[in-house]
N, C-alpha and C positions, 0 to 999 in steps of 0.2 A: 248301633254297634258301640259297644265298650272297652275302650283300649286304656290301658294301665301302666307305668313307667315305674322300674323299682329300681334305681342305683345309688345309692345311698353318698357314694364321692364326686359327685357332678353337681352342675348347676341343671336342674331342669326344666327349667323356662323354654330354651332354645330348643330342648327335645318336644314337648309338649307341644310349642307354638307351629313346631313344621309337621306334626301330626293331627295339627288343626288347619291346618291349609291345607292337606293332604284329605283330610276326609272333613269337611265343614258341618255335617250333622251329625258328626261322631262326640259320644262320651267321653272325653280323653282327661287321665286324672293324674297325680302320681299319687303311687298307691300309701297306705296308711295302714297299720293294725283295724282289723275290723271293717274295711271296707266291703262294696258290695260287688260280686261276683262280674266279670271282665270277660268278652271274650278273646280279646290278645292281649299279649304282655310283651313288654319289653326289656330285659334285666341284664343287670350283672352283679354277678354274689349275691345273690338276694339267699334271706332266712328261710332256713326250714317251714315258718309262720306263714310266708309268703306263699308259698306251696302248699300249704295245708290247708291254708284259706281258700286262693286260685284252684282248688282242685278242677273245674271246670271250663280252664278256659280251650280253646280253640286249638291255638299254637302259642309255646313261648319263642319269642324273636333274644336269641345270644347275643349281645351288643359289644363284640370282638369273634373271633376267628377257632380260640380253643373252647372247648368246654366240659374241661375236666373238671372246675369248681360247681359244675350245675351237677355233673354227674355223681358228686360224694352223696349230693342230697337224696331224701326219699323222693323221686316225682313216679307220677301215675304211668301205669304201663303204656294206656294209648298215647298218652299226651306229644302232639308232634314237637320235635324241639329245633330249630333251626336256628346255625350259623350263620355269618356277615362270611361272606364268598368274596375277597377280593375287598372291594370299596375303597381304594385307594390304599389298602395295605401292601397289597405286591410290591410295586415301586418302591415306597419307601424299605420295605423288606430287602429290595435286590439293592438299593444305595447301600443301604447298613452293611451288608454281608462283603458288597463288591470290595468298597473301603474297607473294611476289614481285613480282607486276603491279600489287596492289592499293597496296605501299607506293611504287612507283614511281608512279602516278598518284595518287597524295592527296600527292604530294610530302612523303612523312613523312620522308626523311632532311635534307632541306631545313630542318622544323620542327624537329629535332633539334640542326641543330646549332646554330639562330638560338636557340632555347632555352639552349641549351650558352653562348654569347656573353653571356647575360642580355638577349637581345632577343625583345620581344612584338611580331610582325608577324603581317597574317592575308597568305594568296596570295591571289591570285583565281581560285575554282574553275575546274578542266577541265571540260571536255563528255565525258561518258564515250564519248558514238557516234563522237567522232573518234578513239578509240583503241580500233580495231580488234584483238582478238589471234591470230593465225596462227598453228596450232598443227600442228608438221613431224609426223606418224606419228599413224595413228587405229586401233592395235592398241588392248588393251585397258587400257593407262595413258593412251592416246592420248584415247581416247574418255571415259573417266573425266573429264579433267581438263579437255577442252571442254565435257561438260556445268556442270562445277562453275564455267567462268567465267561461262558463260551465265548463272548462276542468279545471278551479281553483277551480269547484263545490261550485259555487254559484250559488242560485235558479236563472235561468233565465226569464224572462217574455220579449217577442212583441211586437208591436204594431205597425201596419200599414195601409192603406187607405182599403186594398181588401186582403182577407183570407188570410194564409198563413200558412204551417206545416213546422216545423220543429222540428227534433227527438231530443228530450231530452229539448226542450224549449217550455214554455205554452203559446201560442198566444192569441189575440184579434186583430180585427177589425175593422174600420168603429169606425164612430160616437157614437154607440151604444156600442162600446167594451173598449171604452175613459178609462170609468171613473173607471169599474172593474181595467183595467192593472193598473192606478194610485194606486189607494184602495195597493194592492197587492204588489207597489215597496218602497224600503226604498232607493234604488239611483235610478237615470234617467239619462239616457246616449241617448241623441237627435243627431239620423242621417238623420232626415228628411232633404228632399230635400226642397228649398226654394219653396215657391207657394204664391199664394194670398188665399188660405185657412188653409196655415202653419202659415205665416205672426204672430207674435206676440204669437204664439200657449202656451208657456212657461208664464205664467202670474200669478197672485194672485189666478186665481181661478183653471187652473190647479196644479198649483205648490201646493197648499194646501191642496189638496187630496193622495199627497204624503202621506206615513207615518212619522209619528213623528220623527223629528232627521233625513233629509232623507237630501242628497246629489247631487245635479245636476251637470252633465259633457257635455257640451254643445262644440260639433264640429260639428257644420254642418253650420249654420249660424247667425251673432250676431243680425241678424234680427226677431229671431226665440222667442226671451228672450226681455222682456220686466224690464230695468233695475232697476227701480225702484220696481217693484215687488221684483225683487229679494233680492233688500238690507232691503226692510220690515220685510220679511221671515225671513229672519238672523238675523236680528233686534228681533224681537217677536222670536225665539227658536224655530220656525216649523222646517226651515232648518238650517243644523249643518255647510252647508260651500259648496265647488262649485270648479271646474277647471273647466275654461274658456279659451279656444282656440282662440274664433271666436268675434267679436266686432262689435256693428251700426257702429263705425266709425275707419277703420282701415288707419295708427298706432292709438292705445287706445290714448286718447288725455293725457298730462300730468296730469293734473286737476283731472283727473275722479273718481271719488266714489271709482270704484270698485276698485283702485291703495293704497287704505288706508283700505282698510277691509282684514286682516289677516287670514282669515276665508276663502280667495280667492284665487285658485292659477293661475296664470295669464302666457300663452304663446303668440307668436307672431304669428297665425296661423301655426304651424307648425307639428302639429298631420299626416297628411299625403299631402308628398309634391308630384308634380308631377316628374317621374319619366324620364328625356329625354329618353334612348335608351330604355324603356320598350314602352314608350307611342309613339311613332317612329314605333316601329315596328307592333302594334296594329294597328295606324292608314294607315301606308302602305298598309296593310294588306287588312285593307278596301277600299281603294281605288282601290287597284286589284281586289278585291271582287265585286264591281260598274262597275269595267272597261268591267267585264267579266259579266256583267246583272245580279248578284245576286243580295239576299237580303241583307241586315245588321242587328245584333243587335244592339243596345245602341244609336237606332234611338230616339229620344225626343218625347213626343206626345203632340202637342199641349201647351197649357199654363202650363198642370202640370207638369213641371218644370222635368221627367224623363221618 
């Protein structure tokens, strides 16, 4: 067996070395222009090169959760392509998102900076039921992170391409279930997966059917948000303000809009990182699983993106 490692911003020792404990008479390289044909791979962002050489391997293993930068590229029609399912993303996903919501409704940046002034003021509490939170994609970070608001007992609300139940949270669907879940949220918390029908999906005219004074938490991707809508929003008092994860152009360029509106809170992608020994032993895992003719989960279908 031939296994191959292509990510060019990592150190790859520690990938390599738990994929040689994982399979001891295995081939395992990281890969190089001109190498020799592989049957797994491991990547992220990898070149066109990289693809065109590997035309032959088995499966590619996605070393994160989206994979809409594999999908720009040419890859081969059969080639199975599979995503990292969880591996310690959830959690860290439902931390990132919980604090988000939670410090935007206790008005904690508010108390910070009155603090900061040397002023002792109380607010007057919210009502948590009016601030509903609509949470775009109910894969498996999706679902993760609406149980975990739920259990702060905030109204939870859905939304995803194709049905979905879950206990204690009120879904919608499809195109036709859009604009009910908007109507309904006073925050939005978007884990849609990238696609060419998510593309831009966060704009003036979804974002405006929020309700008034509403919130958006954007971790899935900065392609998803259309930026100028959003500094409208903020502008005009539709929207009260935003944590942003995810960026068009990552690092956030110095210049950017969004670096001068206080109204923003601004991380470096970091809401959930990949996990090495979790996401290691997932994907080993599956490779045993291939080796031995099964099936897999967290195979990709086609262009929509999961």
């Amino acid at each position: 067996m031939k296994i191959t490692f292509c990510y060019a911003d990592t150190r790859p020792e520690p990938w390599i070395e738990g994929l040689r404990a994982a399979f001891p008479a295995a081939d395992v390289s990281v890969w190089r222009p001109g190498a020799p044909q592989a049957d797994y791979a491991l990547v992220w962002a990898p070149p066109q090169q990289f693809v065109d050489e590997q035309a032959g391997l088995k499966a590619m293993f996605n070393l994160g959760a989206g994979v809409d930068g594999l999908l720009r590229l040419k890859l081969p029609a059969d080639l199975p392509l599979v995503r990292i399912e969880d591996a310690g993303m959830a959690v860290q996903m439902a931390e990132y998102v919980c604090q988000a919501v939670v410090r935007h409704f206790r008005e904690l940046p508010a108390y910070e900076s009155a603090m900061a002034r040397g002023e002792w003021k109380l607010r007057k509490p919210r009502v948590r039921r009016d601030f509903a939170v609509g949470v775009m994609g109910l894969g498996v970070l999706g679902q993760r992170v609406s149980r975990a608001l739920a259990h702060f007992e905030f109204p939870v609300n859905g939304w995803s391409r194709s049905p979905r139940e879950l206990d204690g949270i009120t879904t919608w669907h499809g195109t036709e279930g859009l604009d009910g879940f908007l109507r309904a949220s006073r925050v939005l918390v978007n884990l849609l997966p990238l696609t060419p029908d998510t593309r831009d999906i966060l704009n003036v005219d979804t974002l405006s059917r929020l309700q008034p004074g509403a919130y958006v938490v954007n971790v899935a991707r900065g392609a998803h948000l259309v930026d100028e809508d959003l500094l409208a929003l903020l502008a005009s008092g539709h929207l009260a303000g935003a944590t942003l994860d995810v960026f068009r152009t990552e690092p956030l360029p110095a210049d950017h809009a969004f670096r001068r509106d206080p109204r923003i809170t601004l991380t470096p992608h970091v809401s959930a990182r990949t996990l090495r020994e979790e996401s290691l032993a997932q994907i080993t895992g599956k490779i045993a699983a291939l080796e031995r003719g099964e099936s897999l989960t967290g195979v990709v279908k086609g262009t929509r993106g999961y």
